[in-house]
N, C-alpha and C positions, 0 to 999 in steps of 0.2 A: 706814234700810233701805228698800230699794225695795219700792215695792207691785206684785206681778205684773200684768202687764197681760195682758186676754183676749181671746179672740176666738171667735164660734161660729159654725161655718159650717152653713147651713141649705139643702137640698135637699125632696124629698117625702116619700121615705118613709126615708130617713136608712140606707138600703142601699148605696148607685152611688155620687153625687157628693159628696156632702157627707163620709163616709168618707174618698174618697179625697183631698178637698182638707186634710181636718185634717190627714191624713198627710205630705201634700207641704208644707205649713206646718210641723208639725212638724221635717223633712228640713231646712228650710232654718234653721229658729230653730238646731236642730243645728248645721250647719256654719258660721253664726253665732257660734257660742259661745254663743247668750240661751234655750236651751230650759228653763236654769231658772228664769229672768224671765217668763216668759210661758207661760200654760195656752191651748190649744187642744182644744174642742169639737166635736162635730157633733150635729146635730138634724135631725127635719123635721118638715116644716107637717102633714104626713097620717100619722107614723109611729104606730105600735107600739112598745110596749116592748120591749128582750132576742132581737131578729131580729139575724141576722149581716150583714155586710157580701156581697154576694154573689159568688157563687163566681168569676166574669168578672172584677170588681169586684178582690177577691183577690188574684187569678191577673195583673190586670194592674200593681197594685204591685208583689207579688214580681221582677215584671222589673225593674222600679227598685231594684231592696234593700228594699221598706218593706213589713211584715207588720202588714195589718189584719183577720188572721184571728181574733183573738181583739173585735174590734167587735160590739157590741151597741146597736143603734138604740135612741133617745128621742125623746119627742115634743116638740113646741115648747112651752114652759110659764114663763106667766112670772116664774117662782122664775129661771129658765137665760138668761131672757132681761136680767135685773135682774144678775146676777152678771158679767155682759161686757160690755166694755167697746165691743166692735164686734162688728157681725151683718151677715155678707156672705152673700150669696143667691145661689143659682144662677138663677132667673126671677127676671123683675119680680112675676109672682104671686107668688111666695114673698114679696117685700118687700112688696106691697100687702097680702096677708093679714095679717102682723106688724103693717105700722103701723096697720091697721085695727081687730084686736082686740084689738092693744096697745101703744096710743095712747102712752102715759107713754116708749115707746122707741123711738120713732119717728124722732127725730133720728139713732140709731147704724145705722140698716138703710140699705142699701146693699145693688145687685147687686155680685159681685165683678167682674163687667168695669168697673163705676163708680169703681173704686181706677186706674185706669188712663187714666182719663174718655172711656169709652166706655159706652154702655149695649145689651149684648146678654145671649140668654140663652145659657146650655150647656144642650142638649139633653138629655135624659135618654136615657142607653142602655140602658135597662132592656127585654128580650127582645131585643133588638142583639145580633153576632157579638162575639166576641171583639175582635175588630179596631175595632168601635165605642167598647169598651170602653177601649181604647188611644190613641182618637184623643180620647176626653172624658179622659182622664188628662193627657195631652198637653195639650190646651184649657188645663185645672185650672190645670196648670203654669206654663204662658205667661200667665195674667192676675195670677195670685199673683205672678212672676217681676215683670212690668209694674207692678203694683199696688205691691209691696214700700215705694218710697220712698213712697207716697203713705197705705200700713199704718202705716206708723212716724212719720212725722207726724201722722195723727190722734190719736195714743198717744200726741203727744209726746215716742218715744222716742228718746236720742243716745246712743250707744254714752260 
């Protein structure tokens, strides 16, 4: 039997981006066929426990089909960080914080532009229009999308 492979994707305060890219990962493990192979995450570096995804945030999935209304943020910890197998960042802060207070998982953090072999950050749109909010969803998309062959080789994965 196969062992599921994970992924968690890590923002600030695990409201905005990190939400919305579990999401669009998830979308795609879907139309995959492997969403039940594989468990996806989100966290962040600065969150709080049991916050929503924000309303923008929401509001700009549901235009895509994907409902993360029912999202409640966690903080980075490293019970969550030991349990996945990959830790993709939205900044390089977010990667250097991880690998610095927790050293032992250092090897699997990655920015997600770095799945694609680039290294940028996604902005955070947090007090952004709506329209920001759309265009970091968009971002999400296109690094995950780019990224993809290079997720599934470090996982190992072959259909």
């Amino acid at each position: 039997m196969n062992m599921k492979r994970s992924i968690l994707f890590v923002c600030t305060a695990n409201q905005c981006r990190s939400p919305m890219a579990e999401a669009i990962m998830k979308d795609y493990l879907n139309n995959m066929d492997l969403k039940n192979e594989w468990e996806v995450q989100s966290a962040g570096t600065w969150a709080e426990s049991g916050f929503p995804a924000t309303a923008f945030g929401i509001k700009a999935m549901a235009e895509r089909g994907l409902d993360t209304s029912g999202h409640s943020s966690q903080p980075v910890r490293s019970e969550l960080l030991n349990q996945n197998d990959l830790i993709l960042t939205m900044e390089e802060g977010h990667k250097e914080a991880i690998q610095v207070e927790f050293p032992a998982v250092r090897h699997k953090v990655f920015l997600l532009s770095e799945m694609a072999e680039v290294k940028t950050n996604i902005e955070d749109p947090i007090g952004g229009s709506f329209e920001d909010y759309l265009n970091t969803a968009n971002e999400i998309d296109e690094w995950i999308q780019k990224g993809m062959p290079k997720i599934l080789s470090i996982l190992n994965f072959s259909e």
